[in-house]
N, C-alpha and C positions, 0 to 999 in steps of 0.2 A: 419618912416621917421621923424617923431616929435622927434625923440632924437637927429636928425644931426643941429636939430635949434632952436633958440626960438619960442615961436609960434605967438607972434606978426612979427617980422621981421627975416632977415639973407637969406641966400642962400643954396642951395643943389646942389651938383652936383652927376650927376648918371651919368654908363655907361651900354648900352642896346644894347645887341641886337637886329635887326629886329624882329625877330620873338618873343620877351621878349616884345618888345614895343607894337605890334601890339596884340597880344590875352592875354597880360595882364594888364603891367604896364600903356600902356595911359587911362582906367576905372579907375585903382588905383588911380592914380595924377589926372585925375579929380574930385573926390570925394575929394583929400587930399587938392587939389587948394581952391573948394570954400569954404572946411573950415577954411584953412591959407591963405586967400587969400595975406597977404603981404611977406610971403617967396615967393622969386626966386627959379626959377629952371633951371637948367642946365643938359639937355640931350647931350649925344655923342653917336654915331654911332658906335658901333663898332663890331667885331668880338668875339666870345665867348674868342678865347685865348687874343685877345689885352684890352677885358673888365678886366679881370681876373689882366691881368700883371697891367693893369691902376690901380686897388685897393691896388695892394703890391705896384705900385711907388708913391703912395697918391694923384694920380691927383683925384680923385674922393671919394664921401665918400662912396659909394658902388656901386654894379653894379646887375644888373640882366640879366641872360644868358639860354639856352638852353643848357642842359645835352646831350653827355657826358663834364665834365668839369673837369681836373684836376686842385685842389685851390690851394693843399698842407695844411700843420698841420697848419699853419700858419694864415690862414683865417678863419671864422662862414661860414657854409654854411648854407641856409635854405630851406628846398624844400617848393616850393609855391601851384605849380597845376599840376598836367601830361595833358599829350594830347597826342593824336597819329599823326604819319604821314601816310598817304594813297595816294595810286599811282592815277593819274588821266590824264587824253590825252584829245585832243579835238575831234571835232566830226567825223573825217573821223577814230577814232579808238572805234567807237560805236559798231564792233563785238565782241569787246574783254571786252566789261562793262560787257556782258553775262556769259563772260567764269569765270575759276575760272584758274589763271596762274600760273606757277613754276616759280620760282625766275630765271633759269637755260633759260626760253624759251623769259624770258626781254632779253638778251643779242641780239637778231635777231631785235628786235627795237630799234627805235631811244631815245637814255635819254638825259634827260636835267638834269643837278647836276651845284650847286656851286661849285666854283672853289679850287682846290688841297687841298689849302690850309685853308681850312675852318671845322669844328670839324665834322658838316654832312657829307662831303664828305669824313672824314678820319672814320667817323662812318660805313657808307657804303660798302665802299670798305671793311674793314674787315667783315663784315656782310654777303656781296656776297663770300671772298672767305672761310668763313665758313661753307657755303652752295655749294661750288665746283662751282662757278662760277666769272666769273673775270666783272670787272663794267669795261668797256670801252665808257664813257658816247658822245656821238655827239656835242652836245653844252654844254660850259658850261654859265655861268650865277651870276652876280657877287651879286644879293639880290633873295629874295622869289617873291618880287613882278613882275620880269625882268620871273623866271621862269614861272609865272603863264599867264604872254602876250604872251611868245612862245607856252605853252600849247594851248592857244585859240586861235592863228594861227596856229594850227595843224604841228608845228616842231618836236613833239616828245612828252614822255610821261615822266613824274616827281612826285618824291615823294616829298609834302607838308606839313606842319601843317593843317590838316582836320578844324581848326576856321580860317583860312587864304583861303581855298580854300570851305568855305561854300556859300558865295554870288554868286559864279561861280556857282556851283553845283544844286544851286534852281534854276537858270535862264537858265540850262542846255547850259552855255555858255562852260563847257567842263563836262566831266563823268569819273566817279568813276569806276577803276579793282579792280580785286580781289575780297575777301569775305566781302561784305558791311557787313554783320549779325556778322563777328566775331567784327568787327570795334566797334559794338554798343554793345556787351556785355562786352568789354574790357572796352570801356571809364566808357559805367554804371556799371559796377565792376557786373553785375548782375551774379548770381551764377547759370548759367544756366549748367546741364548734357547733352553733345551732343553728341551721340550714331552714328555713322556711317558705314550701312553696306556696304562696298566695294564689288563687285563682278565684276570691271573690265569693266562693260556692261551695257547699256542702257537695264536693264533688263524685263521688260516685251516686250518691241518689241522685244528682243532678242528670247525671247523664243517662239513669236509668226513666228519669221521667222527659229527658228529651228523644229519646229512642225508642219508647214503647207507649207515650203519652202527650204525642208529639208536640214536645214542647212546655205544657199545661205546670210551667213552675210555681210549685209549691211548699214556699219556706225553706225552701234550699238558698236564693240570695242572699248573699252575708255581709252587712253591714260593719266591717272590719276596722275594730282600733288603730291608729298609728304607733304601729309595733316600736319602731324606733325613738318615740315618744317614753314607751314602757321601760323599755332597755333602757334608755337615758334616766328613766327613777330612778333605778337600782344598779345605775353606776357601770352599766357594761354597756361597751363599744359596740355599734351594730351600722347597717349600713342596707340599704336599699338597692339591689340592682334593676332595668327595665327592661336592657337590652341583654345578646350576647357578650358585646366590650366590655359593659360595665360588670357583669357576670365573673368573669374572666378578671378582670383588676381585681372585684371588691373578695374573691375566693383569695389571691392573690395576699391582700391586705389581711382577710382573716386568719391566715396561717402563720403570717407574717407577725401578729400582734400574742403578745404574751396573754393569757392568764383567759378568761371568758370572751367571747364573739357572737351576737346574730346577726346572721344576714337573711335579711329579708327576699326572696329571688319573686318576684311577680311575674305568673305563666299568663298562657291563655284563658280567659276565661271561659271558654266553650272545648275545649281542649280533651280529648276522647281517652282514657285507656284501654288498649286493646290487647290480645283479647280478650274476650269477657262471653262468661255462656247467659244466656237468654234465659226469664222465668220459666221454673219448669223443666228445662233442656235439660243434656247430661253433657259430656264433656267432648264429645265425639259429633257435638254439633254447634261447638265455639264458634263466635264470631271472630270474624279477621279484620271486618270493617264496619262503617256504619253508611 
């Protein structure tokens, strides 16, 4: 910013938008303020696309915006900081902080999105029908901050900037779906291998009510998200194996790739651990088989 002015006096104008203003650029310009304290500043309000066009018509002498953003060859871009967005409801949607959801079963609730015309909302909607599913949002919402007062009167559920909906989230004035843990190894780039056995089923009560219940499943079947779908929201590589080959290659590929990894390994779904003592039993009357 000290090259749009002198550093004794002169003016800046910038264009921002909310979410540009709020988890970054107002730290920035306060730190830049008390040390030019006699430059001006001049914030605007604006939309990612109406920031973008304000830089090519010269009203401003640059702007900072939320990706995605087309600038054109024409423009510097600079990438600053990432962040994630994370879905979050208020509290009458506290069964669902538990669950871990398909992008496919949001559609049965109520969302709250910025309005058509705004680069999140055109992010989104291709996003969902990339994943076979159509965004037909309930309310819309014309800033972050408008979405995050419907969240906490329990209108519906909205995806956020996770540094925008942090203060909400420790005073659990609303709560966090989906997979909080992939949330935190994405932002902290941590390079965690996460190994997942699928077998469909709430597996040890499973096999405890097929071996002494013969069979009589109840609520054990698990109607399981498309994990690799999930993984793909937040940005980390994952991979599906079914067989032992593919087992063998995708462990191969996981160790192989830098930074975060799930793989998904789908077992048996009837598939026994042994051994196991019996209701009741002690240890000296383990089973060995079934």
């Amino acid at each position: 910013m000290s090259a749009s002015a002198s550093l004794s006096h002169g003016a800046i104008s910038i264009s921002a938008t909310e979410t540009a203003l709020n988890i970054y650029l107002s730290e920035q310009l306060r730190g830049f303020h008390a040390q030019y304290p006699g430059i001006r500043l001049r914030i605007t309000n604006h939309s990612t696309l109406q920031a973008v066009q304000a830089v090519k018509n010269g009203e401003v002498d640059f702007a900072v915006v939320t990706t995605p953003a087309e600038t054109g060859s024409d423009l510097k871009r600079v990438a600053l900081m990432p962040f994630n967005e994370i879905l979050v409801g208020g509290p009458s949607f506290a069964e669902l902080a538990g669950r871990t959801l398909a992008l496919q079963e949001l559609t049965v609730y109520p969302l709250i999105m910025l309005e058509s015309g705004s680069m999140s909302r055109i992010f989104y909607r291709q996003f969902f029908l990339e994943h076979n599913a159509e965004l037909k949002p309930d309310i819309e919402a014309g800033t972050t901050d408008q979405m995050l007062t419907l969240v906490r009167s329990d209108l519906g559920l909205a995806f956020v900037p996770e540094p925008m909906a942090r203060g909400n989230l420790h005073r659990k004035r609303i709560l966090q779906m989906n997979l909080q843990e992939l949330g935190t190894v994405m932002e902290q780039k941590a390079p965690v291998k996460m190994i997942l056995l699928n077998n469909n089923f709430l597996g040890n009560v499973r096999q405890w009510q097929a071996m002494f219940f013969n069979r009589r499943y109840s609520f054990t079947p698990m109607m399981n998200p498309d994990y690799l779908k999930i993984a793909s929201a937040y940005g980390i590589p994952a991979r599906r194996a079914l067989t032992r080959k593919e087992l063998a290659e995708a462990i191969e590929e996981m160790i192989s790739t830098d930074g975060p990894f799930l793989l998904e390994a789908c077992v048996e779904e009837e598939g026994n651990v042994m051994p196991m003592t019996p209701p009741g039993g002690s240890v000296n009357q383990m089973l060995l088989e079934c």
